[in-house]
C-alpha positions in Angstrom: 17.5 103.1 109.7 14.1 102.2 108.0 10.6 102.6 108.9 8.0 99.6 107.9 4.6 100.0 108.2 2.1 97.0 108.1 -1.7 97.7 106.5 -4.9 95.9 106.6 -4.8 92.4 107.5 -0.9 92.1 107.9 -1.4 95.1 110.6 -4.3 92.8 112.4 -2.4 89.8 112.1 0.9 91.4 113.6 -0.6 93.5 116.1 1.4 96.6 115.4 1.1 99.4 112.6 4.9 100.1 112.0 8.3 99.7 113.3 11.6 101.3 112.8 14.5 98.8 112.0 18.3 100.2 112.9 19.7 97.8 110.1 18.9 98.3 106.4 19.0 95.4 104.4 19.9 95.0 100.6 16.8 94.5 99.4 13.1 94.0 100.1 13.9 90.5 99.4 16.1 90.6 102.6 13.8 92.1 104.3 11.3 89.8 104.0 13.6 87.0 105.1 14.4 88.8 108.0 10.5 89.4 109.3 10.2 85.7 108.3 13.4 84.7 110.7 11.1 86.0 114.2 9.0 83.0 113.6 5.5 82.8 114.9 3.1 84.8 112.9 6.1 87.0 110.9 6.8 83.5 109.3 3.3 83.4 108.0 2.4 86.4 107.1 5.8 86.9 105.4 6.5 83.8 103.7 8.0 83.2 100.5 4.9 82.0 99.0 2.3 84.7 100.4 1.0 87.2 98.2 2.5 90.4 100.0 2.9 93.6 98.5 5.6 96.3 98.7 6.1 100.4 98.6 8.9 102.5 99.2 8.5 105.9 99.9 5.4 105.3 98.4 5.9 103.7 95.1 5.4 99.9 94.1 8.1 98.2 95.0 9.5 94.4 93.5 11.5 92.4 95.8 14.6 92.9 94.1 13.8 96.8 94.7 17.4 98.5 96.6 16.8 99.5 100.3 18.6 102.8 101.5 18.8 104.8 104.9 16.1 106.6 105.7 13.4 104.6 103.0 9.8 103.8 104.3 8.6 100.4 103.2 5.2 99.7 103.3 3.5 95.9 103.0 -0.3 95.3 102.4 -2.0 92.7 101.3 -3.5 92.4 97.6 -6.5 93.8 97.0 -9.2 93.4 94.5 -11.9 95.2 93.5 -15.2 94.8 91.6 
């Protein structure tokens, strides 16, 4: 089991703040394709092409980043600042 939480925009655009997921996939690669394969909106926001960041347990994450039981994966959007 893994808990995702959504921030900013991605939380807006969802219409939730987190979720807990029973599978754990590989990677947040394959995690990504799995919010992508609800359709709707989690196609969108989460496809390949979208600028969508990554933490677990609260440390930058790549895609290629290892998922294990128990991991909290958080995805914001980019930010920039002036």
């Amino acid at each position: 089991m893994i808990k995702v939480l959504y921030f900013a925009s991605l939380k807006e655009r969802l219409g939730r703040a987190d979720e807990t997921l029973q599978e754990v996939p590989p990677t947040i690669a394959a995690l990504r394709e799995l919010l992508v394969s609800r359709g709707g909106v989690w196609s969108e926001v989460f496809a390949e092409d979208r600028p969508v960041l990554a933490a677990v347990n609260q440390e930058m994450a790549t895609a290629e980043r290892a998922l294990q039981p128990d991991d909290e994966v958080g995805f914001f959007p980019p930010v920039t600042g002036g």
